[in-house]
C-alpha positions in Angstrom: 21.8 40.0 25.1 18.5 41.6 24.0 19.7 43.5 21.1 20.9 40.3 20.1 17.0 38.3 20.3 15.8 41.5 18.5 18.4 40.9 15.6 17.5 37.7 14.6 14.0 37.4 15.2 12.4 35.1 12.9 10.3 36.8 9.8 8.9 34.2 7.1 9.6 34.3 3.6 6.3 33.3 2.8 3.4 36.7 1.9 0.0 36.1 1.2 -2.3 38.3 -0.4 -5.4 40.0 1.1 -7.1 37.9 4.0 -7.9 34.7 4.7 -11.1 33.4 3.3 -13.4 30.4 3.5 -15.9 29.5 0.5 -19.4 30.1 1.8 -20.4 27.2 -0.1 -18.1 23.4 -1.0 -19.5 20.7 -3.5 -19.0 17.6 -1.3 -20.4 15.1 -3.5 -18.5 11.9 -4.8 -17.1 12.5 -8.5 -15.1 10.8 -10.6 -11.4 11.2 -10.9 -10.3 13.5 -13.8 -8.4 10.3 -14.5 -10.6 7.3 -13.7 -11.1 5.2 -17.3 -14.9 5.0 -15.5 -17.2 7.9 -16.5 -19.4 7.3 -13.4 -19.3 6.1 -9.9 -20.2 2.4 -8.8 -23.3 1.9 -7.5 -22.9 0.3 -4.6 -19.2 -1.3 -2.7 -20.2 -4.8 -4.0 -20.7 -4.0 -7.4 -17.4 -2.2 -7.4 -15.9 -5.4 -5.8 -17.4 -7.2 -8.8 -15.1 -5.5 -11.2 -11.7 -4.5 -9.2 -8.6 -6.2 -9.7 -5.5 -5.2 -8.0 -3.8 -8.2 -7.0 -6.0 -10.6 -9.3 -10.1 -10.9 -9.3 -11.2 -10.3 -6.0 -14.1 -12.7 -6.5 -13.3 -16.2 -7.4 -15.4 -16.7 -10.3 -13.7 -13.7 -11.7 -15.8 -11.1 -13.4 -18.5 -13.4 -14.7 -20.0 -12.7 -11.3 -20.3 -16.4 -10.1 -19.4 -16.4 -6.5 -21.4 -13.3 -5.7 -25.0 -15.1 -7.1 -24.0 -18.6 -5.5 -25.1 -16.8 -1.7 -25.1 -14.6 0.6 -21.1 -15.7 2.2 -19.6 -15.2 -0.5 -21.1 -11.9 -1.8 -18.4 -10.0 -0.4 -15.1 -11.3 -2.6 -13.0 -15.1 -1.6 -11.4 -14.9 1.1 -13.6 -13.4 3.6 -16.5 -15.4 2.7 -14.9 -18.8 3.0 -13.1 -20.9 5.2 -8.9 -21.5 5.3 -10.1 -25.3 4.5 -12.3 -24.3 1.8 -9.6 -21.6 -0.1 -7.0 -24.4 -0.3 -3.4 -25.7 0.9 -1.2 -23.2 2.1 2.1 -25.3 1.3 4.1 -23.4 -1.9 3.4 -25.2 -5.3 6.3 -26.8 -7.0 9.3 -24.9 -8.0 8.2 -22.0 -5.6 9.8 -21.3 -2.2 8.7 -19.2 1.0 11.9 -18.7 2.5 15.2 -17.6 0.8 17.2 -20.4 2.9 14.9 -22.9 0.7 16.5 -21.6 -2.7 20.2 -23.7 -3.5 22.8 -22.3 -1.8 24.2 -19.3 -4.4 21.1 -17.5 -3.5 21.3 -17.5 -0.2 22.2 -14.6 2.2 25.8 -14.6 2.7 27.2 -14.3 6.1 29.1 -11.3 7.6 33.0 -11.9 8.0 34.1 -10.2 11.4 36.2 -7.4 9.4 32.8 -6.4 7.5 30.9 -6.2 10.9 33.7 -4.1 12.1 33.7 -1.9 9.2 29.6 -1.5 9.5 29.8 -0.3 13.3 32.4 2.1 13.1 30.8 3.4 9.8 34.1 3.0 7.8 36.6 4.2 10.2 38.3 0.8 10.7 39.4 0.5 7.3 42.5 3.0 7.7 
């Protein structure tokens, strides 16, 4: 039963060359991506805030800069310097929906017949 352990003992494929080595010194300062369209780095979070756009502006004057100079609540974007009363209704504007059983009934989720639930749980098998 030893021979055995000493037959397949585990070798990896994997050979690096020479020993392992650390740089004595690493450049840790920010830089720009290779990729960025930016050739510098914002100066500060807020002024980054001013011009990102992901979803849509993420201040509510948009890029003009208008929320930011109107105080100190709503320097930091919308929606975290303003109250739910103050951002708006939360009901869906017309011809939108928030649920799919709101849409007419063709685009609804179609029920499971008994046979397909069958079919699901034994993972085909019940079909033959």
């Amino acid at each position: 039963m030893r021979a055995t352990r000493v037959l397949f003992k585990h070798t990896p494929m994997i050979k690096f060359l020479g020993r392992r080595s650390v740089p004595k010194q690493i450049d840790h300062t920010p830089q720009v991506h290779p990729a960025s369209p930016a050739e510098s780095l914002p100066e500060s979070f807020a002024q980054y805030r001013q011009k990102a756009s992901q979803h849509g502006p993420m201040m509510r004057g948009g890029s003009s800069g208008g929320a930011a100079s109107s105080g100190s609540s709503q320097s930091y974007g919308a929606v975290g310097g303003s109250s739910g009363r103050q951002l708006g209704s939360v009901q869906p504007k017309e011809g939108e929906v928030w649920d799919r059983n709101q849409l007419p009934k063709r685009f609804r989720r179609t029920l499971y017949s008994e046979a397909e639930m069958e079919a699901i749980e034994s993972g085909g098998a019940s079909l033959f």
